[in-house]
N, C-alpha and C positions, 0 to 999 in steps of 0.2 A: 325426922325429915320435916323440910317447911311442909306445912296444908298446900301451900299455893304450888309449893314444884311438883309432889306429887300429882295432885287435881289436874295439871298442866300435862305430864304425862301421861296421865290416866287418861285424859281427850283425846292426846293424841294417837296413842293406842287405839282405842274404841273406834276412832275414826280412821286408821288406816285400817282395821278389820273391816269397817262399813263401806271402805272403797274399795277394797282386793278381793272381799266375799260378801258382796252385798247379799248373797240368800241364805247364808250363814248368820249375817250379823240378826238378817227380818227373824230369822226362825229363832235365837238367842233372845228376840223382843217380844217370843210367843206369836210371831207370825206365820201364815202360809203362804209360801213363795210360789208354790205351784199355783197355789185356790185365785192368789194375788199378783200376778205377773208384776206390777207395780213396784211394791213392795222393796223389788233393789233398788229402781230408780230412788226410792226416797230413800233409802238406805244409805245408798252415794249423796245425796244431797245434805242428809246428817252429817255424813263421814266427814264431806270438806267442811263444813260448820264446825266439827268437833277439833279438826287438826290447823283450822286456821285460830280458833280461840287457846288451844293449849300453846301452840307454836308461839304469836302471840306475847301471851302471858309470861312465857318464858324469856321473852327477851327484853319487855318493858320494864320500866323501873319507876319509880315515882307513883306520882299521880296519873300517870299513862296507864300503869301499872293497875293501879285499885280501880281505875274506870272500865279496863277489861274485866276484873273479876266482878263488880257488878253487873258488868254486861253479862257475865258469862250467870249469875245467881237469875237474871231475871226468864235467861233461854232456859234455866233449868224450871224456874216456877212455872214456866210455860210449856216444858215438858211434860211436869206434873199435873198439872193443869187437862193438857191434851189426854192424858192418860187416864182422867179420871170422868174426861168428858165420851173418851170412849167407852167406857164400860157400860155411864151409864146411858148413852144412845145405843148399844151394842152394838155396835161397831166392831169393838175387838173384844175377845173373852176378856173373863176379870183375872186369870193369871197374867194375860197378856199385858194388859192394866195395870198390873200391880208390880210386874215385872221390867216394866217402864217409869212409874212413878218411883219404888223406891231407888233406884239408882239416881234418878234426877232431884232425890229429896235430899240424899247423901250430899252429892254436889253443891247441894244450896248450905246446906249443914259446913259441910269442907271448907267452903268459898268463903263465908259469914267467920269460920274461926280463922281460916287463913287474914282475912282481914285485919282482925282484934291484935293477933303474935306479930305482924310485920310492920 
C-alpha cells in the first residue's frame, strides 16, 4: 500500500473517532474526560484537523499533494513536540506523553517515506 493513502486513512479515521467520541478518543491519548471536562472539546478540534488533512491528501495530486504531507509532518512534529512538552511540565502523565508522541512520530516516519516512493 502507498505510505501516503494509508497515513491519509489512518487521519481520517483517528479523526472521525475524535469527533463521534471525543472522551473515547481523550481517554485512548491517556487522558481524563471526567478530571478534564475539556478534553473532548480539543479532542473535536484534532478530529477536524486530522480528517481535513487525510481527506485532503487524498485527493491532491502533485505538488499540492507533497505540500499537504509536509504540512501534515510538521502538525505531527508538533504533536510530538506538545507531547513531550507535557510530560515534562506535568501536565499530562508520561504514558499519556508517550502515548501521543509515538503515534505522531510514526506519522512524521510515514509522511517522510511516503514522500521518497511517490
Amino acid at each position: 500500500m502507498d505510505p501516503l493513502f494509508g497515513l491519509s486513512l489512518g487521519r481520517i479515521a483517528v479523526g472521525a473517532v475524535s469527533l463521534a467520541k471525543p472522551d473515547t478518543a481523550a481517554g485512548l491519548l491517556g487522558l481524563d474526560a471526567r478530571a478534564n471536562p475539556q478534553a473532548g472539546y480539543v479532542a473535536r478540534l484534532f478530529g477536524s484537523r486530522e480528517i481535513a488533512l487525510g481527506a485532503l491528501t487524498l485527493i491532491a495530486r502533485g505538488r499540492a499533494r507533497r505540500h499537504l504531507v509536509l504540512a501534515g509532518i510538521a502538525v505531527d512534529v508538533a504533536d510530538a513536540a506538545a507531547g513531550a512538552l507535557g510530560i515534562r511540565d506535568r501536565s499530562i502523565s508520561t504514558r499519556a506523553g508517550a502515548t501521543m508522541i509515538g503515534p505522531a512520530l510514526g506519522a512524521v516516519v510515514t509522511g517522510v517515506r511516503g514522500l521518497r516512493v511517490s
